[in-house]
C-alpha positions in Angstrom: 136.7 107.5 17.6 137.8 109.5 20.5 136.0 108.8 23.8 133.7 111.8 24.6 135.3 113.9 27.7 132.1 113.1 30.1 131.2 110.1 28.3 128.3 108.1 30.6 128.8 110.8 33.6 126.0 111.6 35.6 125.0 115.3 36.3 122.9 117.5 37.8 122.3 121.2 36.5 119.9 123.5 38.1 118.1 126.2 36.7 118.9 124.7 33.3 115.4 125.8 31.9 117.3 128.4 30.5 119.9 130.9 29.9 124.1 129.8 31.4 122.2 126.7 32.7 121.0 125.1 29.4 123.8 126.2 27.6 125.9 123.7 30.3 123.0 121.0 30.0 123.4 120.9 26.3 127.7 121.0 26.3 127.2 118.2 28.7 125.0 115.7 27.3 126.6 116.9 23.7 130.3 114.9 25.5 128.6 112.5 26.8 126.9 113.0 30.0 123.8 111.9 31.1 121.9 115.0 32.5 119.3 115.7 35.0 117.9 119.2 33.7 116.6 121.0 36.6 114.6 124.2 37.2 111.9 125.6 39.1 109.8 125.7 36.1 109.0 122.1 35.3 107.8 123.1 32.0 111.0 124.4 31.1 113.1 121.6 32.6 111.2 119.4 30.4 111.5 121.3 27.0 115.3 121.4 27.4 115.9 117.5 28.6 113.4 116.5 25.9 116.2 117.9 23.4 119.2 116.4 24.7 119.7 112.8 24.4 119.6 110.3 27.8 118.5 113.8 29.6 115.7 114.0 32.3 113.5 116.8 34.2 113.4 117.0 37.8 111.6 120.3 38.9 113.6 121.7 41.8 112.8 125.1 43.7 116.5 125.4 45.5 115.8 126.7 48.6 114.0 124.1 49.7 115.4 121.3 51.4 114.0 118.4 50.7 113.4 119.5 46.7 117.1 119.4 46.7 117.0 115.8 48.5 114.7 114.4 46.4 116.5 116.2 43.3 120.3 114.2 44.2 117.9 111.0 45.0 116.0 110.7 41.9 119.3 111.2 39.9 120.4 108.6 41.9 118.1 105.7 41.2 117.4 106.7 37.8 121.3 106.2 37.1 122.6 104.8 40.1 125.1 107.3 41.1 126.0 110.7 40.7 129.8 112.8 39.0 128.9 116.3 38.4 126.5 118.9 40.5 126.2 122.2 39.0 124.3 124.3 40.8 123.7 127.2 39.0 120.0 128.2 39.9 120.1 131.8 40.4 118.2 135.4 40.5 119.3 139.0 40.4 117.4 142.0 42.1 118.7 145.7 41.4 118.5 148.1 44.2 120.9 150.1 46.1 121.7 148.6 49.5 120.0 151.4 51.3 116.7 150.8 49.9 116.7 147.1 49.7 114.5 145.5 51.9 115.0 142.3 53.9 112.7 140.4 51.6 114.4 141.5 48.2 117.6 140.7 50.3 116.3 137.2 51.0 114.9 136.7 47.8 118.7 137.1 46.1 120.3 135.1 48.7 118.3 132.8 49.6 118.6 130.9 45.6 121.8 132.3 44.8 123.8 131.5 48.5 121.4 128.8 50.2 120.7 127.0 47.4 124.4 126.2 46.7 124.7 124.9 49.9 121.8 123.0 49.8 123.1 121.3 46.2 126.6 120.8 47.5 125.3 119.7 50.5 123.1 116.5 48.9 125.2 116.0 46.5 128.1 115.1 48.0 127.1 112.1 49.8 125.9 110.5 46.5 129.5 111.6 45.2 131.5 110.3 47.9 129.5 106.6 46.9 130.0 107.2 43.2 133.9 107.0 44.6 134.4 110.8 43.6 133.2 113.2 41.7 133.2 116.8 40.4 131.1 120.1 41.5 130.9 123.1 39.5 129.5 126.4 41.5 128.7 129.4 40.1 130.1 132.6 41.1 130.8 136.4 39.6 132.7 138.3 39.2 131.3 140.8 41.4 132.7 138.3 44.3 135.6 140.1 43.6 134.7 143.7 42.9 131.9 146.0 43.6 128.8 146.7 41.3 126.3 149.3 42.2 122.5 148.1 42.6 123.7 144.5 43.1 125.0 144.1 46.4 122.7 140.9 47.1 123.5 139.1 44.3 127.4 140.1 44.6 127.1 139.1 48.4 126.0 135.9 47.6 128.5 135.1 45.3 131.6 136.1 47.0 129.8 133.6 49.7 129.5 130.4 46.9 133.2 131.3 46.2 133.9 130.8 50.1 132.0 127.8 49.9 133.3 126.4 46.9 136.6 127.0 48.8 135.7 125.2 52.1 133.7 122.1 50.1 137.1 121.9 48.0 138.7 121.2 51.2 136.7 119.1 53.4 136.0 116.5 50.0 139.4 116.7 48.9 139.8 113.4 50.5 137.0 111.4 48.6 138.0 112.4 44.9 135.8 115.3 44.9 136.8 118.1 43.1 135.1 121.5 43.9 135.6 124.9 41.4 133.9 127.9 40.8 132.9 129.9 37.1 133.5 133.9 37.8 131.5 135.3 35.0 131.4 139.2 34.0 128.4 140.4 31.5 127.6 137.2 29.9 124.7 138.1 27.0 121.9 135.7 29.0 118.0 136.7 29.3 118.5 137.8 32.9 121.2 140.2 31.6 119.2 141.8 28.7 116.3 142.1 31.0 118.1 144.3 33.7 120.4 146.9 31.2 117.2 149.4 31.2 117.4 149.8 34.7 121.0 149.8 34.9 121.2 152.9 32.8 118.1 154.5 34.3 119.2 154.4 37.9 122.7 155.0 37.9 122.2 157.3 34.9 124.1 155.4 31.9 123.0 156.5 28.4 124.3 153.3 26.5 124.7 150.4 28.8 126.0 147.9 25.8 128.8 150.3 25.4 129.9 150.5 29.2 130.2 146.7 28.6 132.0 147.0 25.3 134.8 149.3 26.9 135.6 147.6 30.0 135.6 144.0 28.8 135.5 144.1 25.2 132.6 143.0 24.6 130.1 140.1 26.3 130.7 136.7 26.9 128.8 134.2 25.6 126.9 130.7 27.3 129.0 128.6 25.1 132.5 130.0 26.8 130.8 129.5 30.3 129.5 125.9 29.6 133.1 125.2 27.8 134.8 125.9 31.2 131.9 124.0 32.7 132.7 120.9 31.0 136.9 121.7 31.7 135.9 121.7 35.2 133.8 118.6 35.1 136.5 116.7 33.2 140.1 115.0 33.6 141.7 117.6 32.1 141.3 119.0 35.3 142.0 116.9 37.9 144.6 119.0 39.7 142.0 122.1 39.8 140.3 122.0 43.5 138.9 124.8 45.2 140.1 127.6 42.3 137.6 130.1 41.0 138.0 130.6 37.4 137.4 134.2 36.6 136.0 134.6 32.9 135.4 138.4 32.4 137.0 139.6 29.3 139.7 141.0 31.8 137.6 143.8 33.6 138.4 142.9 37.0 142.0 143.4 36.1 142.2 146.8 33.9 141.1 150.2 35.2 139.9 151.0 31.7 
């Protein structure tokens, strides 16, 4: 029998409660891996870890400090070491720029932007002990290309790909390998819940079919978390600081 591709890894996914984040908790511990499941909502931590084998719930609010501290810690001496971070933890806010207000601004950037930071920032000590490591950010799409009503979420994301980009660099050294997911319209909760208000406010009759023509249709959690597990993996140990665009090829047709 072939040897499962994270096979007794240790990793951490945040906001893994639900949607993109459970989906890579499950593809995880499915090769292998023992996961910390993650989230804000305990409750929902604990219903997905108490489905996966060897997993565990640690509720985690991001953009605190010390959650995130005690989060990489508790992986630590539960397991002794950590391989993987994925911090995926984020939220979504529609307004256009001009009526956003600081708050709403903060709110987006503070879980989708900080919080990476704060993950990559904990985690990496515990990776550089573990002797190296791997750590999986998510990004969008809209890092690359404008989308009306979601400037603070796009913001934030075309920072994590920055960041993904400096981490990649400075832990180079210590085995630590640092990529970012791209994602257009994946078919999550978060997206369902926000197509109404795309087509009210910028006045789009059938939202599922402006999704359907420009990238052919939606992507699902199980192609993100397959990447996520590529990325967490040998098979690719000469990918460091790349973000990995997985959008159906929208951000490269004009139609």
């Amino acid at each position: 029998m072939s040897t499962k591709l994270l096979q007794d890894k240790v990793a951490i996914v945040t906001g893994a409660g639900r949607g993109l984040g459970e989906a890579i908790a499950r593809a995880y511990a499915d090769e292998g891996a023992k996961v910390i499941v993650s989230d804000i909502d305990a409750a929902a931590a604990q219903r997905v870890a108490d489905s996966l084998p060897g997993a565990s719930a640690v509720a985690c609010d991001v953009r605190v400090p010390e959650q995130v501290e005690a989060l990489v810690a508790a992986a630590v001496k539960q397991h002794g070491r950590l391989d993987i971070m994925v911090p995926n933890a984020g939220v979504a806010t529609l307004s256009p720029l001009a009526a956003t207000s600081y708050e709403q601004w903060r709110e987006v950037t503070s879980v989708n932007l900080d919080g990476v930071f704060l993950c990559i920032r904990y985690a990496a000590p515990a990776l550089v002990a573990a002797g190296g490591g791997a750590i999986i950010t998510m990004a969008s799409v809209t890092a690359k290309a404008a989308c009306a009503l979601i400037g603070s979420y796009a913001a934030a994301k075309a920072g994590v790909v920055s960041l993904t980009q400096t981490a990649a660099t400075e832990l180079r050294a210590h085995n630590i390998r640092v990529n970012a997911i791209l994602p257009a319209f994946i078919e999550t909760d978060l997206v369902k819940a926000h197509k109404k208000e795309f087509e009210q406010m910028l006045g789009i009759p059938d939202f599922d079919a402006v999704v359907a023509q420009r990238q052919g249709r939606y992507g699902t959690a199980a192609e993100v978390a397959n990447l996520a597990v590529f990325l967490a993996s040998g098979r690719s140990s000469f990918s460091n600081g790349s973000g990995f665009v997985l959008d159906g090829g929208v951000s490269s047709s004009l139609l």
